[in-house]
C-alpha positions as a Python dict, from the first residue, in 0.01 Angstrom:
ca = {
    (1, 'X'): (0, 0, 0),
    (2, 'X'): (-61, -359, 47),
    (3, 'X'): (-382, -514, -165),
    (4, 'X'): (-638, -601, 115),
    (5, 'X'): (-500, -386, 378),
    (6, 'X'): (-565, -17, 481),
    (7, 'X'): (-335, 267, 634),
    (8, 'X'): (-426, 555, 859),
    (9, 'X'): (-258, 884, 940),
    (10, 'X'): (-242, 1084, 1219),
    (11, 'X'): (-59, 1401, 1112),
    (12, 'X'): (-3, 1565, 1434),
    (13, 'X'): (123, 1221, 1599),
    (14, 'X'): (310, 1205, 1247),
    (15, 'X'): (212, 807, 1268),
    (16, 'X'): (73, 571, 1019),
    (17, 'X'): (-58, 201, 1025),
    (18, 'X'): (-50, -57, 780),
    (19, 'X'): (-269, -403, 843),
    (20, 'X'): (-123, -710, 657),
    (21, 'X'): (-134, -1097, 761),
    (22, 'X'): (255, -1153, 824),
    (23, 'X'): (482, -865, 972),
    (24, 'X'): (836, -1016, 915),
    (25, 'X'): (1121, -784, 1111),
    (26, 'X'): (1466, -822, 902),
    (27, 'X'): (1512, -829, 558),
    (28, 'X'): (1809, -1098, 614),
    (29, 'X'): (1755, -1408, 371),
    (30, 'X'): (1585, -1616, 683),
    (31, 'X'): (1337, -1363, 768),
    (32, 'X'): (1279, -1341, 345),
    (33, 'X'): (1278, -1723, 296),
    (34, 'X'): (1037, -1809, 573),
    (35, 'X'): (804, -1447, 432),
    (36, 'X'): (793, -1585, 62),
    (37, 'X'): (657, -1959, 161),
    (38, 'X'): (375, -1729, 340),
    (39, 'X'): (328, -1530, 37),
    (40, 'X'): (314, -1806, -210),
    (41, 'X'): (52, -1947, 28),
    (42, 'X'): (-162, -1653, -19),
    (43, 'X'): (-67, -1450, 279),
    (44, 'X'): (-27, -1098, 262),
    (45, 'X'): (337, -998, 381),
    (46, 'X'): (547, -683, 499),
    (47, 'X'): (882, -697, 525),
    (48, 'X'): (1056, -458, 729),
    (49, 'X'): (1429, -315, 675),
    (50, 'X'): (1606, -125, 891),
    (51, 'X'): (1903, -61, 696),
    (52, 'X'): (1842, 159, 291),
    (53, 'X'): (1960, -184, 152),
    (54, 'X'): (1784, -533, 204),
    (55, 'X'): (1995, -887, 253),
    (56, 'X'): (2149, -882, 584),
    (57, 'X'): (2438, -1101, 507),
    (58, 'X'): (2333, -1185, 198),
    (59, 'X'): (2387, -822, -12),
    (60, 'X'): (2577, -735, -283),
    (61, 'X'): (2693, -341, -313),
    (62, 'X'): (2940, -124, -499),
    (63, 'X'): (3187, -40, -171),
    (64, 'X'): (3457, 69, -386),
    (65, 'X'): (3443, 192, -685),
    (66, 'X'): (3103, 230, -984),
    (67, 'X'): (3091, -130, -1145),
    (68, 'X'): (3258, -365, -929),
    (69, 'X'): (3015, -519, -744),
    (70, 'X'): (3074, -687, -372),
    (71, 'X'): (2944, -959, -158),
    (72, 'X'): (3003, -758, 156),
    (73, 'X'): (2938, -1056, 370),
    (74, 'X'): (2834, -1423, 253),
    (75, 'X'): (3060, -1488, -103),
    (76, 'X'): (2959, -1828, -166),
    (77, 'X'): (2634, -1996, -115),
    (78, 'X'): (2712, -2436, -1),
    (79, 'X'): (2436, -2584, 223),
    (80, 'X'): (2142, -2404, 93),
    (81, 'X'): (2195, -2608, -251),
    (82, 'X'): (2057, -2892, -52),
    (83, 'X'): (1801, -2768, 70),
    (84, 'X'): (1454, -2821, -98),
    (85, 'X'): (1371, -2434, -160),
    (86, 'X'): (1643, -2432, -423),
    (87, 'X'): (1712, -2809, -499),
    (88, 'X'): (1336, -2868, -589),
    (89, 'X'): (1311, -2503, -661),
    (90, 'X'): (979, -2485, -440),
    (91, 'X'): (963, -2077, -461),
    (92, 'X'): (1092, -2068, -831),
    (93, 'X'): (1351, -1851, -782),
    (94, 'X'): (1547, -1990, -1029),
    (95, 'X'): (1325, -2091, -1283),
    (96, 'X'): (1102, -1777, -1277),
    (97, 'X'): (1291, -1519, -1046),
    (98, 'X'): (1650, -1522, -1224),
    (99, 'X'): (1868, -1668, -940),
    (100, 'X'): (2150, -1837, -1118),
    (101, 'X'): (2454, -2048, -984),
    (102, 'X'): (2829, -2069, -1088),
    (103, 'X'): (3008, -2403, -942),
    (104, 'X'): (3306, -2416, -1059),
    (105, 'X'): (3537, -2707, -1035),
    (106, 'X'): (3738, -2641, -752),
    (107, 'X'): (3551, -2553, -444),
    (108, 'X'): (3800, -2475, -189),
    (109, 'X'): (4266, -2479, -185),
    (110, 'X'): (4499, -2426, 45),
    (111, 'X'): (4774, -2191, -81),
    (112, 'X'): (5137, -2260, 142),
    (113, 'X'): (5377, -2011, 226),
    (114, 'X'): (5636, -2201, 31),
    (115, 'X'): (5407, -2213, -311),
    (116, 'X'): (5284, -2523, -283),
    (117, 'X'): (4890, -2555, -286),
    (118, 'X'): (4612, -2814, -193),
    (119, 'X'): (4300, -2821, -413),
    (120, 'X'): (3989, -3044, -314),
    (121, 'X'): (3769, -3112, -577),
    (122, 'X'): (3422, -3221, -622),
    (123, 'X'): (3585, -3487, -773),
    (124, 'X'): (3668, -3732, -479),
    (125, 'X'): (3954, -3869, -684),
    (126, 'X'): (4087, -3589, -835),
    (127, 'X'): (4109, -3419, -450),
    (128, 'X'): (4294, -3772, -336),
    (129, 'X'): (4587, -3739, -653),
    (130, 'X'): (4618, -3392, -477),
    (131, 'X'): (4636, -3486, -112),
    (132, 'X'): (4893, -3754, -277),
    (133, 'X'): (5126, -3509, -392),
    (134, 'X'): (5256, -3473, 42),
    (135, 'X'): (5148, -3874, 125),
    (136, 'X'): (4999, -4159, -44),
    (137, 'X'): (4899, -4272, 280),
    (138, 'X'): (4683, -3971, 333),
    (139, 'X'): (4495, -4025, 7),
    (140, 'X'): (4379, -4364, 80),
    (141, 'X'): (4222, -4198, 444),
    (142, 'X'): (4108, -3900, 230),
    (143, 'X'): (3902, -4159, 33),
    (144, 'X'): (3806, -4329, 360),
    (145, 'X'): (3667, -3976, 482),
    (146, 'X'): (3517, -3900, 145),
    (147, 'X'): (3258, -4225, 167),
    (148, 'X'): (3205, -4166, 471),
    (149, 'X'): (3072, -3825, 462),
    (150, 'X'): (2891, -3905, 183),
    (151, 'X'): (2710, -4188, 376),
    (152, 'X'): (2691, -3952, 650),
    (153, 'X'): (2547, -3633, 426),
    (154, 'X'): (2176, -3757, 379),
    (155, 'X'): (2081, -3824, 727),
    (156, 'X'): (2277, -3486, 806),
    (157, 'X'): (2096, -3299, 513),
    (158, 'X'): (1766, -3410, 650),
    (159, 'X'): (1814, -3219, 981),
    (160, 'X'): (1900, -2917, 813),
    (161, 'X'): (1597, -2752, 667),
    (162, 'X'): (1308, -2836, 905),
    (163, 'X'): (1270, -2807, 1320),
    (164, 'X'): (1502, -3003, 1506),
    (165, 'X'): (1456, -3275, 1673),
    (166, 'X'): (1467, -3321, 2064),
    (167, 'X'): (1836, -3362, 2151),
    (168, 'X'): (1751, -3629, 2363),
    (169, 'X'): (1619, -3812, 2147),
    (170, 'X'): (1861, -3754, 1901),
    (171, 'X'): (2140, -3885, 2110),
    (172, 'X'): (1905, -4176, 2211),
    (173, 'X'): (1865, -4256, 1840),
    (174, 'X'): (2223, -4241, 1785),
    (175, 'X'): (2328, -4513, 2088),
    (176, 'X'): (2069, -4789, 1868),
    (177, 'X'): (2360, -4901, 1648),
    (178, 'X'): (2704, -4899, 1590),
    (179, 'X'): (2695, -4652, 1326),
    (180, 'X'): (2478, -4420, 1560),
    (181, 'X'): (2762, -4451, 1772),
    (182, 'X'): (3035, -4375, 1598),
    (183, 'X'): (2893, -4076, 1462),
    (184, 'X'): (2804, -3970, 1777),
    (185, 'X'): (3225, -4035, 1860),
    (186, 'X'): (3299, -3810, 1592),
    (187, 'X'): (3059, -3515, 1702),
    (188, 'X'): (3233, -3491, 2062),
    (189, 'X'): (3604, -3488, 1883),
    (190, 'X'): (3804, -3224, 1790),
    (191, 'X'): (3934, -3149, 1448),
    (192, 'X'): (4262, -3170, 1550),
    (193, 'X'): (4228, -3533, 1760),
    (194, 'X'): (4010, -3682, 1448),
    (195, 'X'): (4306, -3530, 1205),
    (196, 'X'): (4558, -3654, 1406),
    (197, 'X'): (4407, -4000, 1383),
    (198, 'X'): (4331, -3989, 960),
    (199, 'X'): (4661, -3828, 832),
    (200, 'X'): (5015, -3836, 884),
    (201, 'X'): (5172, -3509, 694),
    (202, 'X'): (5122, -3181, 884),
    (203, 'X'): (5002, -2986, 571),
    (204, 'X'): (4714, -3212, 528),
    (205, 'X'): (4612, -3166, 849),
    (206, 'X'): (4648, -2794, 862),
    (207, 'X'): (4412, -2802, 510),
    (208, 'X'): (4137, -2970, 699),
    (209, 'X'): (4205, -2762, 1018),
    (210, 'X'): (4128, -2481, 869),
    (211, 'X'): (3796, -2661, 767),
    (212, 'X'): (3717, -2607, 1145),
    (213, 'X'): (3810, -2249, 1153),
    (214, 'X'): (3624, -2100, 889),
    (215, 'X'): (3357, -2270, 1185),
    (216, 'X'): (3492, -1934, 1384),
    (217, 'X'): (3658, -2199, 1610),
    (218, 'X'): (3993, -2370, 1701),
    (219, 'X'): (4086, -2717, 1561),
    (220, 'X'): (4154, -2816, 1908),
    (221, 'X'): (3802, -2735, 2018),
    (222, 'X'): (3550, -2999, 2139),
    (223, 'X'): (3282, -3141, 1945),
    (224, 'X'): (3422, -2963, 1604),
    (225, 'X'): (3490, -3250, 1437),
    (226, 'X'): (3202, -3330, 1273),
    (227, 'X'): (3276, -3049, 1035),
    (228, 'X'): (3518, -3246, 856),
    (229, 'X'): (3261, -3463, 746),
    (230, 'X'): (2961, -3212, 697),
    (231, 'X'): (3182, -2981, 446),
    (232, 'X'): (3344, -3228, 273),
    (233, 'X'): (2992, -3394, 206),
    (234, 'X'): (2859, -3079, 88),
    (235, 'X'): (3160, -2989, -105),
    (236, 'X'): (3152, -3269, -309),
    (237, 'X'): (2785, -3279, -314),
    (238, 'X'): (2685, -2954, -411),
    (239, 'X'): (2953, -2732, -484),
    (240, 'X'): (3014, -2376, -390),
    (241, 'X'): (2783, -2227, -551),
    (242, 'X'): (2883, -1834, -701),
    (243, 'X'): (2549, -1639, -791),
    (244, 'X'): (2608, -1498, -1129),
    (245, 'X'): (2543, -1141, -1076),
    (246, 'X'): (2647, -1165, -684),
    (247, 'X'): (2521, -1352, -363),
    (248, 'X'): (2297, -1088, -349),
    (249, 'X'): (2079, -1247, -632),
    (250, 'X'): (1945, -1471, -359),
    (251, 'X'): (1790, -1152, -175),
    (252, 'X'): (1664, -1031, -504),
    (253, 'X'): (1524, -1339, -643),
    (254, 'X'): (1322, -1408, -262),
    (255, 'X'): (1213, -1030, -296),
    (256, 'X'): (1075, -1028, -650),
    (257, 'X'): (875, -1363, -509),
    (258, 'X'): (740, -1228, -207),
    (259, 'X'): (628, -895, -434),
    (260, 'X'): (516, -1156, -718),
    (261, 'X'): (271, -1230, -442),
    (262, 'X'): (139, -903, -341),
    (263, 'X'): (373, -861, -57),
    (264, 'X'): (598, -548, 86),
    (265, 'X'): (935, -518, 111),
    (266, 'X'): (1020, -227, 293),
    (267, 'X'): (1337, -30, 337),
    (268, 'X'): (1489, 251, 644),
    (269, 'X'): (1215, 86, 880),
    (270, 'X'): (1339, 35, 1199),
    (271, 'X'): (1178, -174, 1416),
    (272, 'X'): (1155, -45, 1792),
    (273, 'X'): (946, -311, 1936),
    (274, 'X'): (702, -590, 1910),
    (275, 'X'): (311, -527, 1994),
    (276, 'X'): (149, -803, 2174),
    (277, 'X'): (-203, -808, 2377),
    (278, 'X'): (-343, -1105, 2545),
    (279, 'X'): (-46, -1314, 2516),
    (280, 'X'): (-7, -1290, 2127),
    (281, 'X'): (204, -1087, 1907),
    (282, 'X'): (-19, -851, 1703),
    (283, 'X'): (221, -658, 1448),
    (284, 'X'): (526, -444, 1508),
    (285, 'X'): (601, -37, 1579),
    (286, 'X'): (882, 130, 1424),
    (287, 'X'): (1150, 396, 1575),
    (288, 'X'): (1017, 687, 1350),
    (289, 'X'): (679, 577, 1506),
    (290, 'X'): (495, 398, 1203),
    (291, 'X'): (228, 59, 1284),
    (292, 'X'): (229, -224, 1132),
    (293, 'X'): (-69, -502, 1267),
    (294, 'X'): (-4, -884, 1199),
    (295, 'X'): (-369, -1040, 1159),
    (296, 'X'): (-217, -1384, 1204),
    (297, 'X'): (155, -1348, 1285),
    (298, 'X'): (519, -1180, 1308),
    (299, 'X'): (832, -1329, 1202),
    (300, 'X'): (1141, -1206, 1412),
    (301, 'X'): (1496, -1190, 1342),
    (302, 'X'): (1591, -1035, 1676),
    (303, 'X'): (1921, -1177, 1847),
    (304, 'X'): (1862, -1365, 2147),
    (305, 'X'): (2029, -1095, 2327),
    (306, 'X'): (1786, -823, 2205),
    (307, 'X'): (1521, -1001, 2215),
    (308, 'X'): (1343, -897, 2599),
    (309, 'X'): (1410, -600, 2521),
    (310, 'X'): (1211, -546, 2233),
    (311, 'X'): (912, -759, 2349),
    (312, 'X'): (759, -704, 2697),
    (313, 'X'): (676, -954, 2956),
    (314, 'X'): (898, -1232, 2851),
    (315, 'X'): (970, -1482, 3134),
    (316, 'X'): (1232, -1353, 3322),
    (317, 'X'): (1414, -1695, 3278),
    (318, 'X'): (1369, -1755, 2928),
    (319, 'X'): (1513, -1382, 2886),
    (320, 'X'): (1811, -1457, 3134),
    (321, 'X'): (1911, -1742, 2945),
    (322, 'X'): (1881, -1605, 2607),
    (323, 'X'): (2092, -1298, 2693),
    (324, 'X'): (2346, -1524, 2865),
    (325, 'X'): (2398, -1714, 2506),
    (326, 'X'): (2794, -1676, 2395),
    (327, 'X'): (2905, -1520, 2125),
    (328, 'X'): (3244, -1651, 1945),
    (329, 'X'): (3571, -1510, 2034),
    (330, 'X'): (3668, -1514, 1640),
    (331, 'X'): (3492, -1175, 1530),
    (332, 'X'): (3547, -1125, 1140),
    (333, 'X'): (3750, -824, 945),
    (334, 'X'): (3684, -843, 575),
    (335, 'X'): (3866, -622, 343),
    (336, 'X'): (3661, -568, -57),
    (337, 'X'): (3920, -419, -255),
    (338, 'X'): (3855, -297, -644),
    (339, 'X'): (4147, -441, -838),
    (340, 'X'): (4286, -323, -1172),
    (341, 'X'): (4411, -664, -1299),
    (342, 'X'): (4338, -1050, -1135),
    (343, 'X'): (4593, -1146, -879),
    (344, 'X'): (4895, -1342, -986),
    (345, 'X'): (4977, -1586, -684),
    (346, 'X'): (5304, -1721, -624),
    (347, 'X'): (5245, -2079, -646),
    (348, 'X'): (5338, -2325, -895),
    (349, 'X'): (4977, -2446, -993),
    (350, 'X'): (4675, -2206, -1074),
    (351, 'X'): (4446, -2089, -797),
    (352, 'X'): (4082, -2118, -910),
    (353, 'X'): (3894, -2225, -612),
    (354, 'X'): (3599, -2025, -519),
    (355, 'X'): (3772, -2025, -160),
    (356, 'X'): (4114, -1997, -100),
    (357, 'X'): (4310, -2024, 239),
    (358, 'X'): (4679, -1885, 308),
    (359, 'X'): (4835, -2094, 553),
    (360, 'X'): (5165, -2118, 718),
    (361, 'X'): (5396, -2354, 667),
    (362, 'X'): (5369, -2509, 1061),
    (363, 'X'): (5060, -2657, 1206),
    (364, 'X'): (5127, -2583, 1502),
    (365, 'X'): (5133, -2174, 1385),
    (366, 'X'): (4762, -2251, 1284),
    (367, 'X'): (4657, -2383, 1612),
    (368, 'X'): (4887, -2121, 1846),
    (369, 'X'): (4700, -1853, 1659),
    (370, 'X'): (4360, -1952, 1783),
    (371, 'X'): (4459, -2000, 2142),
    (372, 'X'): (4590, -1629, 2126),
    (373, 'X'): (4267, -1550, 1998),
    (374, 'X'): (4101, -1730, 2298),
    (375, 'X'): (4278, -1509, 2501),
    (376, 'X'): (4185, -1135, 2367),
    (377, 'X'): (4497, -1111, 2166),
    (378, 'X'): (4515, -1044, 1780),
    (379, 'X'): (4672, -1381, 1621),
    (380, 'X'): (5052, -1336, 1535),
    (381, 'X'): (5035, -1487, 1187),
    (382, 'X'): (4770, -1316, 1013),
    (383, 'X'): (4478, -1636, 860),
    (384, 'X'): (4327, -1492, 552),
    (385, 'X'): (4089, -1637, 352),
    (386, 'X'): (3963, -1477, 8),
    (387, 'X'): (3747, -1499, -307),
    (388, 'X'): (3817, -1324, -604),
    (389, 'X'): (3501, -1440, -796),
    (390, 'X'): (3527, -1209, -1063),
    (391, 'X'): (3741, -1491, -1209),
    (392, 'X'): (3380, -1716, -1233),
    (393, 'X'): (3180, -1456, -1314),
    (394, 'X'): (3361, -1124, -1453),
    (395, 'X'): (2939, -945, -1494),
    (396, 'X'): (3042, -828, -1154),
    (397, 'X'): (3330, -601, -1251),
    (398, 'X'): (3444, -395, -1552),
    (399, 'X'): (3633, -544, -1832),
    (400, 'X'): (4023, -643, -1727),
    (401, 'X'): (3961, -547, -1363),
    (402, 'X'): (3913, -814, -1063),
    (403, 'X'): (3755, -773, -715),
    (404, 'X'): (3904, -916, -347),
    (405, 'X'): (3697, -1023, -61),
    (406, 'X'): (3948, -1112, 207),
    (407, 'X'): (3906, -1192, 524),
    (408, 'X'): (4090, -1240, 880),
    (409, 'X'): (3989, -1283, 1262),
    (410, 'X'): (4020, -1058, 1539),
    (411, 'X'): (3900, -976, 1844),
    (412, 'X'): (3587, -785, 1885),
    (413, 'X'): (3792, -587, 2201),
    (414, 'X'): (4121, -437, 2057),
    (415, 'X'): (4389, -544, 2328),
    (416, 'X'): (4555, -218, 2314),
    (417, 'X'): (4249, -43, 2452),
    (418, 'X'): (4213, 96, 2055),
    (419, 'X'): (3931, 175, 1890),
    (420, 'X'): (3836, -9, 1572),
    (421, 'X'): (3698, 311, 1371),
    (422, 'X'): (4036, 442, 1403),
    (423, 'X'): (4228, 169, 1346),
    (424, 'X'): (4110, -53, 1067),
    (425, 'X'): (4272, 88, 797),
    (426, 'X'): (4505, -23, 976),
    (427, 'X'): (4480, -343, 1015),
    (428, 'X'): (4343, -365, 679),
    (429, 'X'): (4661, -274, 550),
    (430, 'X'): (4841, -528, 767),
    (431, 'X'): (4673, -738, 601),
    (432, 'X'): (4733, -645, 253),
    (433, 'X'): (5103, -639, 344),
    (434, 'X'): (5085, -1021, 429),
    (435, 'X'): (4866, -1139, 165),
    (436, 'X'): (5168, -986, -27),
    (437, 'X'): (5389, -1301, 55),
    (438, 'X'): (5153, -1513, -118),
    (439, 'X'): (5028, -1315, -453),
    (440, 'X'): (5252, -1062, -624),
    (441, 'X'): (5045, -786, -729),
    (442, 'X'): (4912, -717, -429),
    (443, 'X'): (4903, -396, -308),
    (444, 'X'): (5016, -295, -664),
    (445, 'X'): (4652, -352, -811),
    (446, 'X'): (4419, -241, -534),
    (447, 'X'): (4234, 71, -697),
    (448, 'X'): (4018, 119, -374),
    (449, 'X'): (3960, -72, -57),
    (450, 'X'): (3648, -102, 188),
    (451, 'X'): (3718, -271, 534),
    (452, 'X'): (3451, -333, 765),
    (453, 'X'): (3569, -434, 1092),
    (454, 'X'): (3366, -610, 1378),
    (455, 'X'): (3196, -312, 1532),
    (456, 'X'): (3062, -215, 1116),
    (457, 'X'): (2944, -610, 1103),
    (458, 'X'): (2747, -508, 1423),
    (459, 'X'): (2623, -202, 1270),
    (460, 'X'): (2517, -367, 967),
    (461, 'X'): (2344, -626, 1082),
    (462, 'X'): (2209, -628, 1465),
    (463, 'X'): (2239, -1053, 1405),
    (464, 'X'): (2596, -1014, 1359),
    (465, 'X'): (2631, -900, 1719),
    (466, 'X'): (3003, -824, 1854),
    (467, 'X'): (3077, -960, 1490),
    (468, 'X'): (2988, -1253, 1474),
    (469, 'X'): (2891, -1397, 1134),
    (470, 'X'): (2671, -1690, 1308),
    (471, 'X'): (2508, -1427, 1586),
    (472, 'X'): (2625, -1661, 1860),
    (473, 'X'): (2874, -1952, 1905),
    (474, 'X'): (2836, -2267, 1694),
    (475, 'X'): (2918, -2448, 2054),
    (476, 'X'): (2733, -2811, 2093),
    (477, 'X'): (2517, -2660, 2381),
    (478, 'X'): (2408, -2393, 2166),
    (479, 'X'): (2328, -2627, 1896),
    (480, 'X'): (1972, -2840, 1752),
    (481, 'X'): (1706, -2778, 1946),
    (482, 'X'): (1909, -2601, 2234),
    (483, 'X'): (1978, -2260, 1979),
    (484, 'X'): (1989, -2037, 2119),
    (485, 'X'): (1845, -2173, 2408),
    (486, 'X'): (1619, -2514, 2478),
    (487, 'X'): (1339, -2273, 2544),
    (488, 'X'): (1434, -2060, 2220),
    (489, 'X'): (1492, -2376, 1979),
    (490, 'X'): (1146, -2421, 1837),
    (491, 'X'): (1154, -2107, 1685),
    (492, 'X'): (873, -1968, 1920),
    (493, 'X'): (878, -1818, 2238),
    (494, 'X'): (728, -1927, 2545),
    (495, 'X'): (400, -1770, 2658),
    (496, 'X'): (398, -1624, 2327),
    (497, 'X'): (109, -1682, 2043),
    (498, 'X'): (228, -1633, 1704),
    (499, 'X'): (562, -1519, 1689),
    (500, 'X'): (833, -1691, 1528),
    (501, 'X'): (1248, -1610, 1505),
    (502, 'X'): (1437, -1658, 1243),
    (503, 'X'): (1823, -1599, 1238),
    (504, 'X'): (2179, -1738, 1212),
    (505, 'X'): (2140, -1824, 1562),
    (506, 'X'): (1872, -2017, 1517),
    (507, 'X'): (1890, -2385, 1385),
    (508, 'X'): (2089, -2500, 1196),
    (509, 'X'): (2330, -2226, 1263),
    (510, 'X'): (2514, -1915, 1087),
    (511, 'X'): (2566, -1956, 711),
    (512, 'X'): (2320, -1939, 384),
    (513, 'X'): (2097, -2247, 468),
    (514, 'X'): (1747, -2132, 409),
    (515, 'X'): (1655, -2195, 748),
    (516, 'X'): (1345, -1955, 718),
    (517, 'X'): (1233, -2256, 549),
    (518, 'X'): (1194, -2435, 887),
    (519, 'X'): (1036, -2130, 1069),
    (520, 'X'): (788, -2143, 766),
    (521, 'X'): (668, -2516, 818),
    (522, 'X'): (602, -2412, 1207),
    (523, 'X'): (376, -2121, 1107),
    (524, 'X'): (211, -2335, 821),
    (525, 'X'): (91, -2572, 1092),
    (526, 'X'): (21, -2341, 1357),
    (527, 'X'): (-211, -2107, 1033),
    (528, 'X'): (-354, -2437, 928),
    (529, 'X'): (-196, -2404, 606),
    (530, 'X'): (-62, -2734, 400),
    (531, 'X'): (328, -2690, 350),
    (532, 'X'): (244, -3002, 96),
    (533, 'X'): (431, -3326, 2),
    (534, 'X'): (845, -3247, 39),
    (535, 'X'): (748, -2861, 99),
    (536, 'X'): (573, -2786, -166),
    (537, 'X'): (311, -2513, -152),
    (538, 'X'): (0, -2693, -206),
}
């Protein structure tokens, strides 16, 4: 029971309610980031869970086998390093709540299916002798690039972990100067048109292609190329950062902080809709029938495309247009094997990047695959990415063995009319089988395998709808202020007191950003609360 707060029973309606001062639906780091600035401000918070487990995509779990533990979603954790809840360590999660980072060396490598590999550093000239290796020429634009997302990163930063600004105004701020405009050149670019332009060799352009599609999108689409420039910035930056213990760490450290401050986190409770009267939300009712009442306000991580359906008399426009958001044609298939030994590659350098990319030997492979993709069909050459992060950080297995998060994409619709419960272990195999051309011990050393294919992202996580890992398409129109939706992009909801979303398709996007941090600042005004000078709780 929450201090402060009472609960009544009804045994024959088998019901109970619970009063707090912030219901928060979803236990996905957002919803808990934006729930422990309202704790540490003195609010008293529930947190409700659907699933037995708390994270969302941030959740470590033993799949496989007893001791090796698995990030079943997000592995690494980049743009949330900048952010001020963990660079100025505003909840103390790592100084008082045990969240610790591994960043080892070598962020991200290509791996080529001739042996040949591609390392970028977070050392800008130790990534340009690298790039070197296939042109000279390259290097000396890869150095070009480098200062120039580093000039780029703090403005970029900046618009990352509060509310967006107006797009309007954005773009009008962007036509004052020459610089404005050039970055604004470089957001409506493709990858492959900006990549074109820097480098000459085709491998160097594939390496930063795939930059684009771990986006979920095609080098050659509009308006992606930006991402060059925001990843390398980060990269170099910040790091990757590998929580020791598991990304799951995060969820635990943001739990034992909102509990710290006399909050609930609460597991298997599934929320069926949201209560409002008189034009305000007023707490939250659960599928097995329990209340929960919100004396000042609910926090929502409901997809756009759920969301009029859980909360009545939403504008029928506002509704329209957030169930007519897209979702990306690159769902995700992840395979999290336990492995008896670490993998031996078949490369002529070491892999020890926290991310590692298997790419054909043709460009043009890279960028046919996505356009089959586009078009329903499962790409011909398979484009894994994995982690084995046991290498960083062996607390997560037993002693000798290795875990393997790999990943591929696929359409959420099988073409052949299959389904994908009878059929992933399947694919999963497949691509096993081709990850074979690139390490040698693989299958040999996988003791037990876990695949979760689009439909289980779905079921795991209603935010990771038709599986996608950012809910909805990181397309420029469903970007800033307009994502989901212009109406939507606040965080709040139109005609609505005192509700606020939270979610990867929310601003800034899908990935482990913090963004609850933003949603947090918006209810800190709205409650009258100071979020204090650079976000700290005052």
């Amino acid at each position: 029971m929450l201090a402060g707060s009472h609960a009544t029973s009804n045994p024959k309606m088998n019901t109970t309610m619970t009063i707090a001062d912030i219901v928060a639906v979803g236990s996905g780091h957002n919803g808990l980031v934006a729930a422990a600035y309202l704790a540490a401000a003195g609010k008293k918070v529930v947190v409700l869970e659907r699933n037995a487990w708390f994270g969302g995509g941030v959740v470590s779990r033993e799949l496989t086998l007893p001791g090796f533990r698995h990030d079943q979603h997000s592995m690494s954790h980049i743009f949330i390093q900048a952010n001020p809840l963990l660079k100025n360590d505003e909840l103390k999660l790592k100084s008082r709540y045990g969240l610790d980072y591994i960043f080892p060396d070598v962020p991200m490598m290509s791996v080529f299916e001739d042996g040949s590999t591609l390392k970028l550093f977070r050392d800008r000239e130790k990534s340009a002798a690298e790039i070197a290796k296939f042109s000279t020429r390259d290097a000396e634009a890869f150095r070009r690039v480098s200062l120039q997302a580093a000039a780029w990163l703090p403005m970029i930063a900046a618009s990352l972990y509060a509310p967006p600004a107006p797009v309007g105004a954005t773009y009008a701020m962007f036509d004052q100067s020459r610089e404005g405009r050039e970055l604004w050149r470089v957001m409506q670019m493709s990858s492959h048109d900006l990549l074109c332009d820097l480098f000459e060799h085709e491998q160097v352009r594939m390496h930063f292609a795939r930059v684009a599609g771990e986006n979920l999108v095609s080098p050659d689409e509009k308006a992606t190329a930006i991402g060059v420039y925001v990843f390398l910035g980060f990269l170099e930056s910040c790091g990757f950062g590998v929580a020791r213990g598991g990304a799951g760490k995060l969820t635990d450290a943001l739990i034992a902080c909102i509990r710290d401050h006399g909050g609930q986190v609460i597991a298997n409770a599934d929320v069926a809709r949201i209560k409002v009267a008189n034009g305000r939300a007023t707490g939250v009712e659960t599928v097995d029938g329990r209340s929960f009442t919100a004396k000042d306000a609910v926090i929502g991580a409901i997809h756009p495309h759920l969301l009029g359906a859980m909360i009545d008399g939403i504008d029928s426009k506002v509704r329209a247009a957030a169930e007519a958001t897209h979702i990306s044609a690159a769902a995700c298939i992840t395979v999290h094997a336990a492995l008896s030994e670490p993998l031996e590659f078949r490369t002529r350098d070491a892999v020890d990047a926290v991310m590692v990319e298997m790419l054909p030997m043709s460009y043009e492979t890279l960028r046919r695959d996505f356009d089959e993709l586009r078009y329903g069909q499962f790409m011909p050459y398979p484009l894994l990415g994995l982690g084995s992060l046991s290498q960083f950080d062996p607390s997560r297995v037993p002693a000798g063995k290795a875990i393997l998060h790999l990943w591929d994409y696929v359409p959420y619709l099988r073409p052949d009319g299959r389904s994908w419960d009878d059929t992933k272990q399947e694919y999963g195999d497949r691509m096993l089988a081709h990850l074979s051309k690139f390490v040698a011990n693989v299958p040999g050393c996988v003791l037990q395998a876990h695949i979760d294919s689009p439909v289980d992202m779905e079921r795991t996580s209603p935010s990771f709808r038709r599986g996608d890992l950012h809910g909805i398409a990181t397309a420029t129109y469903q970007s800033g202020a307009h994502r989901p939706t212009p109406e939507l992009g606040g965080y709040t909801v139109p005609g609505l007191d005192r509700f606020y979303l939270v979610g990867p398709f929310q601003h800034p996007g899908g990935g482990v950003f913090g963004a609850g941090r933003a949603t947090a600042m918006k209810m800190f005004e709205a409650l009258g609360l100071n979020f204090g000078s650079q976000g700290r709780i005052k």
